[in-house]
N, C-alpha and C positions, 0 to 999 in steps of 0.2 A: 118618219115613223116606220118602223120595221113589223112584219107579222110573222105570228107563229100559230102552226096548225094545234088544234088543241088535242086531234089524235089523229092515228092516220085513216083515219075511217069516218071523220068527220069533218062536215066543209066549215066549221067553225072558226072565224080567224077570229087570235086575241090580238090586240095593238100590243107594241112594248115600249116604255118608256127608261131612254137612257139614263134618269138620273135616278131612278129605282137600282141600278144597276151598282150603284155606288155604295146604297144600305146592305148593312149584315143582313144575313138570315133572320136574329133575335129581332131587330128593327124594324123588319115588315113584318115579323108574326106579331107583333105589338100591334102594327099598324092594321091588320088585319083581324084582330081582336078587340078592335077599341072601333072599327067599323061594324061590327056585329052588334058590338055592344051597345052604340050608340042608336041603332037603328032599331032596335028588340027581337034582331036574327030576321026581320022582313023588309029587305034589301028590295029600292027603288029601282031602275031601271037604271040609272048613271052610276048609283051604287053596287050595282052589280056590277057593271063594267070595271069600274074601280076596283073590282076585287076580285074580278079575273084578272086583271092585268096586276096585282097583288102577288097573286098565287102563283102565276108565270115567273114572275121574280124572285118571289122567294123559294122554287124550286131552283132556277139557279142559281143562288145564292147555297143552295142547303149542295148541290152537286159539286161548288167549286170549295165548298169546305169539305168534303169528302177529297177532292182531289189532294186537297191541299195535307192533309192529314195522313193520303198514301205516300 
């Protein structure tokens, strides 16, 4: 399990998980909306983590379709 700082000014590590790595962009924002949804936007403890480690993925997903598109 690899980490990534969540900015550079904060000691926050997110975990990443490699097989997040493998969904689209559209895939995890699903996935990350159907975690909202399901919980009525007041995220547990494990569900949050869930969904930092979401949103870490789905920005790179959203950056490497930017690349990809240049």
């Amino acid at each position: 399990m690899s980490v990534v700082s969540a900015t550079p000014y904060t000691l926050h590590m997110i975990p990443t998980r490699p097989d997040l790595a493998l969904r689209s962009a559209d895939q995890l924002n699903e996935r990350i909306r159907s975690l909202m949804l399901c919980s009525g936007g007041r995220l547990s403890a494990e569900q949050r983590a869930e969904y930092q480690v979401l949103v870490v993925a789905w920005a790179a997903a959203m950056r490497e379709d930017v690349v990809k598109a240049a």
